[in-house]
N, C-alpha and C positions, 0 to 999 in steps of 0.2 A: 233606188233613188240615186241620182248622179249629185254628184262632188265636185267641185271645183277647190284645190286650194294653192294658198298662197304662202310665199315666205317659207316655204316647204322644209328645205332643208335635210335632213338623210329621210322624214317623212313618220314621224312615231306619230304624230296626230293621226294621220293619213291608216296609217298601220288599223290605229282604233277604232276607224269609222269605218275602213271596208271589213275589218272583223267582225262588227257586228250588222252587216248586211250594204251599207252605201258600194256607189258606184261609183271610184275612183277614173274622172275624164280629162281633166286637165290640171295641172300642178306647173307653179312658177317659182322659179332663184335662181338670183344671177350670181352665186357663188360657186364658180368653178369645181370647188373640191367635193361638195355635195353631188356633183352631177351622176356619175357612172353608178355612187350606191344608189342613190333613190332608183333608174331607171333601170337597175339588176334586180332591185329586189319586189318595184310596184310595177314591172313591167309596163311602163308608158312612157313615152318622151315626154321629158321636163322643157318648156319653155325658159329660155336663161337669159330673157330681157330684165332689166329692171323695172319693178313695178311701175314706174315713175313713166317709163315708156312705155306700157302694155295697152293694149286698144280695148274695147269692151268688145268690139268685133271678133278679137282674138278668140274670146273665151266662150265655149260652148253655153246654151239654156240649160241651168241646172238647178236642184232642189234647193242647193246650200254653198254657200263658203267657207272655208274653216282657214286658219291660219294664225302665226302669231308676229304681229309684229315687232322688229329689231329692237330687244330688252334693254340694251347699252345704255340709251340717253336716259332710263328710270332707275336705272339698278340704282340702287344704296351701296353697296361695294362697287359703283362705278364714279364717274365725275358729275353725277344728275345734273345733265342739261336740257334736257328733255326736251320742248319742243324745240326752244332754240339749239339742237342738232338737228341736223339733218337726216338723220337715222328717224328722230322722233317724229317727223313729220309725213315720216310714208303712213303713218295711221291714218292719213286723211285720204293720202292716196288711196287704202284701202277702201276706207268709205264712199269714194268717190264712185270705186267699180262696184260697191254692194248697189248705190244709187241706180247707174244705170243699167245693170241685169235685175235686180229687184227680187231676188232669189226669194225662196219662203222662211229662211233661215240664215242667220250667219255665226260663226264663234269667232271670238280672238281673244290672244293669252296672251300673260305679259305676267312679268315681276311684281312682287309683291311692295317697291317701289312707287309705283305709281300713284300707290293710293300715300304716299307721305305727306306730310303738310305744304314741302315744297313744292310735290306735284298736282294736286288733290284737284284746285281748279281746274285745273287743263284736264285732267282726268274727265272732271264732268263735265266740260266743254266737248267732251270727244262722247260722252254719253248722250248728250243732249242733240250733238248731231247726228248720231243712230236713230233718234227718235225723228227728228226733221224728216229724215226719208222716208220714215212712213214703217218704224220695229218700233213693236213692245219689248224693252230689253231690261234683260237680268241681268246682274253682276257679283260676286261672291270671290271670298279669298279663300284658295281651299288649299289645307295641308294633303297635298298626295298618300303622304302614309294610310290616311281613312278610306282609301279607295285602292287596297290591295298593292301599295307599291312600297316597297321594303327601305323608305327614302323619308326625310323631313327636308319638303319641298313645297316652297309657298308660292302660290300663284294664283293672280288676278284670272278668273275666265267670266267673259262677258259674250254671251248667247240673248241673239236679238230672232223675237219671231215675226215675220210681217205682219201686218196688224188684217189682213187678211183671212188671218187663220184664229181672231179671236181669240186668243188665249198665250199667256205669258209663259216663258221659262220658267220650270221651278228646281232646283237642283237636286240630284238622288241623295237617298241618307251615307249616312256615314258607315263604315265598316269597322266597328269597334274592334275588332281581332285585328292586329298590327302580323306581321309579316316578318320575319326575323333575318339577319345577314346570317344566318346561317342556313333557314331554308334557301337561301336564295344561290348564294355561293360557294357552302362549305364543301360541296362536292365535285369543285373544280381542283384538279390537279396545279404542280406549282407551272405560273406560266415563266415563258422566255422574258429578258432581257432585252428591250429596243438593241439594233443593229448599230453600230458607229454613228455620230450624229441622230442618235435621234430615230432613223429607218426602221422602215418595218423590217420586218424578217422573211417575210413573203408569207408564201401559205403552210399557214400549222393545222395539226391535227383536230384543236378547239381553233375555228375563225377567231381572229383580232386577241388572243390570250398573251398579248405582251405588255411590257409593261415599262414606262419614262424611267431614263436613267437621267443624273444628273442632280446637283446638291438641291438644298431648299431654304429657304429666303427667311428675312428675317421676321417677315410678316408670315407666314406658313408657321414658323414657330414660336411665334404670338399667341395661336391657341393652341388645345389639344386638338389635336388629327384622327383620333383614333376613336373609333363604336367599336363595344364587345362584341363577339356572336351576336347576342341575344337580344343585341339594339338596333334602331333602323339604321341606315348611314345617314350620313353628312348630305346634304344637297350635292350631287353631282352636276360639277361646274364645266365650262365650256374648256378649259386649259388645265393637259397634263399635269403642268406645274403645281396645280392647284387641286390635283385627285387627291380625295381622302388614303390614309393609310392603311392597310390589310388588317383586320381585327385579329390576325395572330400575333399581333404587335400592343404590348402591355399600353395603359394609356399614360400619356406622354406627364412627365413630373412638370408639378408647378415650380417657377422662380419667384419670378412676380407677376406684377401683374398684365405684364405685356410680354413674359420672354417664357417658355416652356423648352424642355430638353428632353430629349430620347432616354431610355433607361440603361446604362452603359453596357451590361453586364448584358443586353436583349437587343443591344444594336443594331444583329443583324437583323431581328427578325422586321425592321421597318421599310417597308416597301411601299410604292403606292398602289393602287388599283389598280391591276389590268384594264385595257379596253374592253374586253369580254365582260370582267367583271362588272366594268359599270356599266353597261349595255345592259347584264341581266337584271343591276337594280334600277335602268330605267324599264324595264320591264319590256324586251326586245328577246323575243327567241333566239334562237340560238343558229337558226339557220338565217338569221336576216345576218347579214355578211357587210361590213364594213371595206370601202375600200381607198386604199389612202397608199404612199411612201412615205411621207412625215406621217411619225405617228400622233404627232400633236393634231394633223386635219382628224382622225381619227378621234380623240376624245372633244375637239371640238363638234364632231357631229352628231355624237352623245350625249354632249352633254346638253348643247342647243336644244335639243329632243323634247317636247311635251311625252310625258314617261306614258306608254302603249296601255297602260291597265287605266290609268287617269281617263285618257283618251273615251276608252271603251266605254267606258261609267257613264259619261255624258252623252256619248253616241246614243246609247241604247236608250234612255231617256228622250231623246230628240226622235229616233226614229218610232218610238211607241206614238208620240204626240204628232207624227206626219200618218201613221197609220190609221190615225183615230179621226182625222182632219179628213183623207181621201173618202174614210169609209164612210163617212157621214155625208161626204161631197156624191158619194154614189146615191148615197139612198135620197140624198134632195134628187139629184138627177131624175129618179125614176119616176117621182112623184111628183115633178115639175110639171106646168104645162107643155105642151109639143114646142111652143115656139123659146121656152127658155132652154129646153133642154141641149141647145147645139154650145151656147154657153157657157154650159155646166159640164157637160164633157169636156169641151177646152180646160177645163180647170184640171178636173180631175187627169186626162193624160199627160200634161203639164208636168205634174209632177214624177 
């Protein structure tokens, strides 16, 4: 079943849906630094209009849309401006192109923000217009960790089925067995050091295994930074600056209540995340290859990342519910009259 997505990015939605069986045909961002990984590692040319400009003519007939759009304007650690930015208001654009390709499906993810009290209206103004077009839409705020991802990572996904297909989203269960930073990373050797300024180092033995040099802010040590082993990490964010700290690093002493300090006598051992490393707790193999000279693009397209195992969860749930749709589209087929049946085939090869 073909794919269309948007807002793409290095592509870990994308990653999750052609893992479990979609058919990755056209992908859009017009952010420069995302381009070369997406197009090394999903082998297709990325379209790098902005939404805002994209044609419906552009984009191939496909089963589905997936994509997330720009989190900025909802974040709660941002300056929630939501629609009133700009950024906030490509979500219509979105809708606009689910409207006129009319897919059987679509997703879009966003921050745990939006559902705020500040944003919450507009929220369901943006629900109510999925449903105008003609989706039954689900919406759910799901912690990533319940769905195999070694993370506490909160995120709005709203999955609209066309009302075509009779029957609603319902979300997979949860995965009670959490995931440990130690399955996840404790078998990586220590990585390198960014290059001067920030640079990568070019190509190491583990892809992207380096790691932001440079002090940390007074807000970074406001809280603790630091999961044991045994815990999930931190939400990985879109800015180096802001990587959680390597769990060989004791957790960070209280002052008060806004100021936390390193353990002085374990100093050294405070580093932040490699890129690899958070790549694996978004749940990114190891052979998906990051490519960036700042390495800040680098944890920015990590961290942007809907995490590959989340991904997956929902794919495979979506794609059971289009398999069960066709298979049932075959058997009216057979049992149609002759003259409905040329109808009923359009549907079914359709998808």
């Amino acid at each position: 079943m073909k794919i269309a997505s948007f807002f793409s990015g290095a592509g870990g939605l994308d990653l999750g849906f052609t893992n479990c069986g979609f058919d990755l045909v056209f992908a859009n961002d017009n952010w420069k630094g995302c381009w070369k990984t997406f197009e090394k590692n999903h082998g297709i040319a990325i379209n790098k209009k902005s939404i805002v400009d994209l044609s419906p003519d552009e984009i191939p007939k496909v089963a589905g849309f997936i994509g997330g759009p720009p989190c900025q304007s909802w974040s709660l650690a941002g300056r929630m401006k939501g629609i009133k930015d700009s950024r906030g208001k490509l979500f219509y654009n979105y809708i606009n192109l689910i409207n006129e390709k009319k897919p059987l499906f679509f997703l879009a993810e966003n921050v745990a923000g939006i559902l705020s009290p500040k944003h919450f209206n507009e929220f369901m103004k943006i629900i109510q217009a999925f449903k105008e077009i003609g989706y039954n839409v689900s919406y759910k705020l799901l912690d990533s960790k319940f769905y195999n991802v070694p993370q506490e990572r909160k995120r709005v996904i709203i999955v609209g089925y066309h009302k075509s297909l009779n029957q609603k989203f319902e979300f997979p269960k949860v995965n009670l067995r959490l995931i440990s930073l130690r399955e996840t990373i404790g078998n990586l050797p220590k990585p390198k050091r960014a290059s001067e300024r920030n640079k990568t180092n070019g190509k190491l033995e583990i892809p992207n295994h380096e790691y932001m040099n440079g002090g940390f802010s007074t807000i970074y040590m406001s809280r603790n930074r630091v999961r044991s082993w045994d815990e999930q990490s931190f939400t990985i964010q879109a800015g180096g600056r802001h990587a959680p700290i390597h769990p060989q690093a004791p957790k960070m002493k209280f002052i008060d209540q806004n100021k936390r300090a390193f353990v002085k006598s374990k100093e050294h051992l405070y580093r932040r995340l490699s890129v690899r490393e958070c790549a694996r707790i978004q749940t990114f193999p190891d052979d998906f290859v990051f490519y960036y000279n700042d390495i800040a693009d680098g944890y920015k397209m990590v961290g942007n990342a809907v995490p590959v195992k989340l991904a997956e969860a929902i794919a495979q749930k979506i794609i059971q519910d289009l398999k069960k749709h066709i298979c049932s589209n075959i058997k009216v087929w057979q049992t149609a009259p002759q003259e409905n049946k040329e109808a009923k085939l359009c549907l079914v090869s359709n998808n």
